[in-house]
FIZANU-205083 format. One record per residue: residue in one letter; y, x, z of N, C-alpha, C in turn. Coordinates in pm, whole numbers, plus 50000, padded with zeros to 5 digits. Example, Ala and Ser with C-alpha at 12.3 -4.5 7.8 and 13.67 -1.06 7.14 Angstrom:
# FIZANU-205083
a494315131950780495505123050780496705132050780;s497755128550708498945136750714500035129050787;
# end
This chain:
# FIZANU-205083
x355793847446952356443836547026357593830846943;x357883819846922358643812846832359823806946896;x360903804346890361823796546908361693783646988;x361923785847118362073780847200362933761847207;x362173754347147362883739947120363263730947249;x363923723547236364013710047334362733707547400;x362153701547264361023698147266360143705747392;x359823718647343359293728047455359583724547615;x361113724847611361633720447749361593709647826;x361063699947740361203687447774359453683747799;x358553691147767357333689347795357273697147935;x357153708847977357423716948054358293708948181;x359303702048159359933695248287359003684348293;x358493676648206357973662448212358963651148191;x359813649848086360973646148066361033642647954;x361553631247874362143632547734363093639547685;x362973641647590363593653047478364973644447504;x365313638747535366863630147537367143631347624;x366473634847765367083635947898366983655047868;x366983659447807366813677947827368273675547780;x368463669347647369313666947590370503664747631;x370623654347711371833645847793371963661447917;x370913664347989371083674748086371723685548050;x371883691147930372023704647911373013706747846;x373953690847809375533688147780376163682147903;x375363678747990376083674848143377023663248157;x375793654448083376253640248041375843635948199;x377063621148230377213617848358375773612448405;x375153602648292373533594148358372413605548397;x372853614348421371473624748493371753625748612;x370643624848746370863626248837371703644748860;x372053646948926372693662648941371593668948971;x370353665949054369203677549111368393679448982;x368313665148871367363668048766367903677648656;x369393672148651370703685248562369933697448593;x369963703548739370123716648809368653721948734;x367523716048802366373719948779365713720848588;x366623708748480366373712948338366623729348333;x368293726248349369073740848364368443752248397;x367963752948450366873765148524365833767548467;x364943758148427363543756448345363823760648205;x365283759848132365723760048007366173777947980;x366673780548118367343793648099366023797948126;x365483796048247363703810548261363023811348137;x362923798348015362353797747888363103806547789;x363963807947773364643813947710365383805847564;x365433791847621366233782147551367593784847495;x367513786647368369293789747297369613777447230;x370373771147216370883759647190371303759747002;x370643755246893370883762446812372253761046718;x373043772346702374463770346700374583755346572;x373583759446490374083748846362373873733346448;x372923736346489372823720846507373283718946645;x374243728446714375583722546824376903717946686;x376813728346674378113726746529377793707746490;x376933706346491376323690946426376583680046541;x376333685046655375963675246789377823677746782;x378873678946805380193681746849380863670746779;x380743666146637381353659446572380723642446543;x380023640346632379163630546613378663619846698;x377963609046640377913598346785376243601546771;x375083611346705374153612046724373093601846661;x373993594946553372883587246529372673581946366;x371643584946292371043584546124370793570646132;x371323564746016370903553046002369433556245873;x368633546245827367533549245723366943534645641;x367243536045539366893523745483365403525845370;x364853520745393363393519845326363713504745251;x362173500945188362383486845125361573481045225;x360303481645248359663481445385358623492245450;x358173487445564358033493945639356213494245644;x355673484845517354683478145524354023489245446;x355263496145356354213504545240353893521245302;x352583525045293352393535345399353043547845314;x353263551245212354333562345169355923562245249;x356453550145258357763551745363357503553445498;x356313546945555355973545145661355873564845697;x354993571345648354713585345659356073597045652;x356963592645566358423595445513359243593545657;x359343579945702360263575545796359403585345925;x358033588845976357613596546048358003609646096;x357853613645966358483628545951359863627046001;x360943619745937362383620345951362943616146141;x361803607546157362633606346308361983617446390;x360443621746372360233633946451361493647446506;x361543645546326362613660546320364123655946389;x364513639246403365603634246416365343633546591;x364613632246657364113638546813364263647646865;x363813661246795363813672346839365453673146804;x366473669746739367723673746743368613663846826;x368163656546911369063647246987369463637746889;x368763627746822369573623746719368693605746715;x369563595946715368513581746752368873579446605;x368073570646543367453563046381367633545546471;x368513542446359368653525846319368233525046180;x366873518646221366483515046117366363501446045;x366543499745920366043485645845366023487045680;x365433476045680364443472745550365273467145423;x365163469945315365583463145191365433453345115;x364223450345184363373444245100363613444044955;x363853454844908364513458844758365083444744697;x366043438844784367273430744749368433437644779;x369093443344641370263451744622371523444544754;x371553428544787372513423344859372143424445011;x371073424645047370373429945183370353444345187;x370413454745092370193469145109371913466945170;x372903462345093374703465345138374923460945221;x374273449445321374593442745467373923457145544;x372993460045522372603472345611372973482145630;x373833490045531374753500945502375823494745560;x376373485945535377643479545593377583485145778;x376433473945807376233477345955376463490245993;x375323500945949375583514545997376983516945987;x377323514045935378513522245851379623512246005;x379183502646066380283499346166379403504346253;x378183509746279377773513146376378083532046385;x379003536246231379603548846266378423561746290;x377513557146236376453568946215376803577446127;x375623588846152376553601446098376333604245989;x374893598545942374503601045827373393587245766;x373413590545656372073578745612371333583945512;x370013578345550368843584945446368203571345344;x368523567645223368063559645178367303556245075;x366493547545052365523549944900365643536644875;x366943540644752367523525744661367173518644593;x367673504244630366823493444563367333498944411;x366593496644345367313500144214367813490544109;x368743494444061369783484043981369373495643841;x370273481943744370053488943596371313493443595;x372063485543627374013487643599374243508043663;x375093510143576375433524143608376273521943733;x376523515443785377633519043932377123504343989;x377223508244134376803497044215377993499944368;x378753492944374379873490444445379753492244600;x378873494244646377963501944785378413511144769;x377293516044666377143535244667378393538444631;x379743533644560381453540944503381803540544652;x381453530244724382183531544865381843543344922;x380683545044961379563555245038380723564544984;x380883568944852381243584444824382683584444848;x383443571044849384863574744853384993577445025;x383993572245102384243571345237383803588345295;x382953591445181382253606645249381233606945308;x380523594145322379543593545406378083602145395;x378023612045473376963621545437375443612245385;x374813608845277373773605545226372803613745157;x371553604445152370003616145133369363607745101;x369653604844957368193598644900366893601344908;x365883591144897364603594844911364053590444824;x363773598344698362923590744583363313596844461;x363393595844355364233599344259365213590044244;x366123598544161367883593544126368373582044029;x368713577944013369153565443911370453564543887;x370903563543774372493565443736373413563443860;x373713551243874374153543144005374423550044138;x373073557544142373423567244273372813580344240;x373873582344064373303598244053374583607344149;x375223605144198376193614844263375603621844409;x374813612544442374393616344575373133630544578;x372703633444694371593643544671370323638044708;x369443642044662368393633644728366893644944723;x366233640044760364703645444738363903639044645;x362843650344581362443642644457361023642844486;x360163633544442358813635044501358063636544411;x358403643244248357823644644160356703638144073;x357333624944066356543617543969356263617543848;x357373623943823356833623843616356273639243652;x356123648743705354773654443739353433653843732;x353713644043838352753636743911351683632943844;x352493618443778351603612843688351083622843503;x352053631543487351853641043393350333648343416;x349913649843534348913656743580347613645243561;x347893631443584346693627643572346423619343441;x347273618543365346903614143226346403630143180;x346763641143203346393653043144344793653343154;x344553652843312343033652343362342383641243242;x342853634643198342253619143177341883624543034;x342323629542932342723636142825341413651342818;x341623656342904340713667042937339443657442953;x339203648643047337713640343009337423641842869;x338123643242794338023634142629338063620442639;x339283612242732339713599842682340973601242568;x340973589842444342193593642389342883574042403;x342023572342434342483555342439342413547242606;x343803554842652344423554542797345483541142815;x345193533642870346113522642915346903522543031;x347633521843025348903525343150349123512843191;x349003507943315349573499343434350933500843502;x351783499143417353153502743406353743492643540;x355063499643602355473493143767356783488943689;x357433481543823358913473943803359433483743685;x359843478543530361123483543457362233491543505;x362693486543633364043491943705363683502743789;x362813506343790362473510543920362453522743856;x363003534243947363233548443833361753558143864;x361523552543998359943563044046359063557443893;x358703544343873358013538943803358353545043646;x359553547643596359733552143506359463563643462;x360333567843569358713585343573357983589343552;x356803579043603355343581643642355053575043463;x355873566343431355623560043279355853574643186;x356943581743194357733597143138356583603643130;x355773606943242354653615243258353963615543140;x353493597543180352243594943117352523594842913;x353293590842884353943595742779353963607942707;x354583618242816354653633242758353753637442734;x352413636342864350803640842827350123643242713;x350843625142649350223619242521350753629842421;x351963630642414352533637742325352413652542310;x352273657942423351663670142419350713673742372;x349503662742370347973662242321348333659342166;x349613659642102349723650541978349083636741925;x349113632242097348863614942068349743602142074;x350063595541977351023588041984350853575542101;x352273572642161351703560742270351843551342223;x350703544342255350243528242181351163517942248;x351823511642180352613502942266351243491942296;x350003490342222349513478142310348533481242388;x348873494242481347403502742580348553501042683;x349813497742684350923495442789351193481342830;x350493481243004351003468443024351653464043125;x352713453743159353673457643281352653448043367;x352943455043513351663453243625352863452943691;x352783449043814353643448843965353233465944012;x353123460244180352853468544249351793466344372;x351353456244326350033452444422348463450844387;x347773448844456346443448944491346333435044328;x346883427644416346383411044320347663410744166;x348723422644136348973424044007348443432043951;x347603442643994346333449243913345483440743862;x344573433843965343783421443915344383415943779;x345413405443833346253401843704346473408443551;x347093418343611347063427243435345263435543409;x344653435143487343043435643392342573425843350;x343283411543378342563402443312343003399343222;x344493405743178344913403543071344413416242971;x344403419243046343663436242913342393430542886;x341493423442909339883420142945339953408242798;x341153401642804341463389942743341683392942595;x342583405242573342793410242501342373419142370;x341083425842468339713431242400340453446942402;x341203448842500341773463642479340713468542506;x340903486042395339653492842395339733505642440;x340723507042558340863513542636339203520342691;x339523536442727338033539642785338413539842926;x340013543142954340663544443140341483539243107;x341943536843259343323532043299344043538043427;x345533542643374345953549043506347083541143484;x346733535843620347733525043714349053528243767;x349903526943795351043534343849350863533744003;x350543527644103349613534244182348383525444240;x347893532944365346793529144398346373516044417;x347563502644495346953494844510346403487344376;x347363489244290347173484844136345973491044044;x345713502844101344183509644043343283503244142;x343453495644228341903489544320341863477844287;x343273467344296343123450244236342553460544089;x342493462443947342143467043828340543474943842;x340073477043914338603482443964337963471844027;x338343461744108337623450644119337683443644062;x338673439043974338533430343828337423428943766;x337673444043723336483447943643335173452343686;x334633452243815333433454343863332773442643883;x334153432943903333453415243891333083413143743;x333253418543654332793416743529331613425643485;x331543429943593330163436743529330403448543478;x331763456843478332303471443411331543480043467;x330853491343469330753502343598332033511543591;x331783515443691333503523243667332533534643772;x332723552543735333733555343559332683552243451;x331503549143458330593553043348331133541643225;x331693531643232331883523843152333373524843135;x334573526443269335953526443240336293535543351;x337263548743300337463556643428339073549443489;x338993548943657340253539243658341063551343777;x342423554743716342763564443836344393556243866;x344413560443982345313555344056347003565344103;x348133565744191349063572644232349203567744319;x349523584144460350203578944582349343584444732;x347893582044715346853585844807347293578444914;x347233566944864346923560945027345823559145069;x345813557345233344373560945300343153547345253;x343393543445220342583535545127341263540345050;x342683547744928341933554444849340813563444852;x340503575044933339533579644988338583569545000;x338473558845093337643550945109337293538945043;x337693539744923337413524444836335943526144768;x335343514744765333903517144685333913526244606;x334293528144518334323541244467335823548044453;x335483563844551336583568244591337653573644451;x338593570944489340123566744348340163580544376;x340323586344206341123599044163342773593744157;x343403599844219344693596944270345743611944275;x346973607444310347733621644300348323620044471;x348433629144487348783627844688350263634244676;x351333624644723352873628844794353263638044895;x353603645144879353463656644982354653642445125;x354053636045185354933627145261355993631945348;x354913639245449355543642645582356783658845499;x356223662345395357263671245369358613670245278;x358853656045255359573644145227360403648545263;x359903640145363361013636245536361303647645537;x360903658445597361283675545614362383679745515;x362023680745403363023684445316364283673145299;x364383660645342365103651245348366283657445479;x365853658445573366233659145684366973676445683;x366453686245629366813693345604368393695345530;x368093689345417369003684845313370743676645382;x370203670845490371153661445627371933670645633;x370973678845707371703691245830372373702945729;x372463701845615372913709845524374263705645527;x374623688845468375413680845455376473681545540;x375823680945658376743678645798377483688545834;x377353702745782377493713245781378753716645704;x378833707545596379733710845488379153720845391;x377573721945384376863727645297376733718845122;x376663726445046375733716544901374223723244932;x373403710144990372413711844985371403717644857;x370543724244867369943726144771368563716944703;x368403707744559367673701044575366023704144533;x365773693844672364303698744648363353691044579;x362343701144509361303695544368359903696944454;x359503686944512358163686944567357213681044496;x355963695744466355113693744357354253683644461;x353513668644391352453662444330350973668144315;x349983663644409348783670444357347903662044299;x347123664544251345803655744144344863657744297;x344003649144320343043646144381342033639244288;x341003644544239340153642644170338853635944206;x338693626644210337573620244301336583614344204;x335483601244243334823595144134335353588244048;x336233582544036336673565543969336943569343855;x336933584043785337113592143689335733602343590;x335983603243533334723607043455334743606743260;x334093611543189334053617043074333713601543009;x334203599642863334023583442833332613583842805;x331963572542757330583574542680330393575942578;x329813582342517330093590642341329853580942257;x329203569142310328963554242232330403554142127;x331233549142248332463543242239333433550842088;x332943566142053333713567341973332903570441830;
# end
């Protein structure tokens, strides 16, 4: 039998986890008979209130602010899941909004929280090149408990954050790619600024070098982060006569626009070009031919994010967490054709 949650109590009465909540601090908006009867249902369960996270509820107005870029891309979407679940079960409400990774819209939103006096914020930064960004000096001179989500970037190397292991990540699937016996790998390189993207570029790099293969500056080409800038940069590789045998995309939607490119041309993919992707979105599984991809551990993101909070709030130094990256190995991958070399 496990530890007796809110949660528990609040199914059991037929109640939200916010009214067990409000009842069992003897906040005035509860009727008194529904107070009486939580109270009772909480003590026969054997409900203990858990000291850290009273220690947390005492000093606080209860509420995380969380900034994503949007809400559209299903890696934050799965991230932000996890974080308000766990932000429920502790009495705790999420104001949320979007960045649209405009560095001057990410600081109106921090601003807000920050008058809306929340207790903490979880954010995954637009990213700047400049070493200091005049937000984040505030954030730290103010104390404001913060929890990055993503990897770190000069700018907001002071803070703690969670890392979702991209130069891993992608280390793992140029390795796979290499193990085919490809040696002529083209990389679909993401935003310059963007430090996840740089990573996943780090990876793909080290692989090479590990294999004692030098990286070609012209098998590197800068791609966005969408469906229709994959397209785009295969038609410039197509144009080019690159003699690439794969291509690993920096992620998935950019490995599917780059697989239909080239299937409109008549490529087969893998037998003619193996094309692998990052990220596992639910897509991927299901695309004409299912994408070898690397999967984010998501929901354990958020977990270790949220974790990392309640450390903070505590007056703890959180400890940071390295969440391994898996290879998902599917079709879109495969051995080159012995033609080719």
């Amino acid at each position: 039998m496990g530890m007796v949650r809110l949660k528990d109590v609040a199914l059991r009465a037929g109640v939200s986890i916010m009214t067990v909540s409000k009842a069992l601090r003897n906040e005035p908006d509860i009727s008194a008979g529904t107070k009486a009867r939580i109270k009772l249902l909480a003590q026969q369960m054997g409900y203990v209130p858990d000291s850290a996270a009273r220690s947390l509820r005492l000093r606080n107005n209860r509420l995380f602010g969380i900034i994503v870029p949007n809400m559209n891309s299903p890696t934050y979407a799965r991230v932000v899941m996890a974080i308000e679940d766990r932000a429920q079960e502790l009495g705790f409400d999420l104001l949320f909004a979007q960045s649209m990774n405009l560095p001057e819209r990410e600081e109106a939103c921090i601003r807000r929280f920050l008058s809306r006096r929340v207790d903490g914020i979880f954010i995954s930064p637009v990213y700047r090149i400049e070493p200091e960004a005049h937000i984040y000096v505030e954030l730290e001179a103010r104390k404001t408990p913060v929890i990055l989500l993503g990897p770190n970037a000069p700018f907001c190397s002071r803070f703690f954050g969670v890392d979702a292991g991209d130069l891993m990540g992608s280390y793992a699937v140029t390795q796979h790619l290499l193990k085919l016996g490809h040696r002529k790998i083209a990389f679909f390189a993401g935003p310059p600024a963007a430090s996840w993207a740089k990573e996943r570029f780090e990876g793909y790099c080290r692989a090479l070098r590990d294999a004692n293969l030098d990286v070609d500056e012209s098998m590197v080409f800068q791609s966005g982060t969408n469906i229709e800038d994959g397209l785009k940069t295969a038609l410039q590789m197509m144009n080019e006569n690159c003699p690439a045998t794969a291509v690993q995309a920096i992620n998935d939607l950019v490995a599917i626009g780059c697989a239909n490119a080239f299937m409109t041309q008549g490529v087969k993919i893998p037998d003619d070009l193996s094309v692998a992707g990052y990220g596992n979105l639910l897509t991927s599984e299901h695309y004409r031919i299912p994408l070898t991809t690397v999967r984010q551990p998501k929901a354990r993101l958020g977990n270790a994010a949220m974790d990392m909070m309640q450390q903070l709030l505590r007056g703890q130094r959180p400890e940071i967490k390295r969440l391994a990256a898996e290879l998902s190995v599917r079709d879109s991958t495969a051995r080159p054709r012995q033609t080719q070399h």
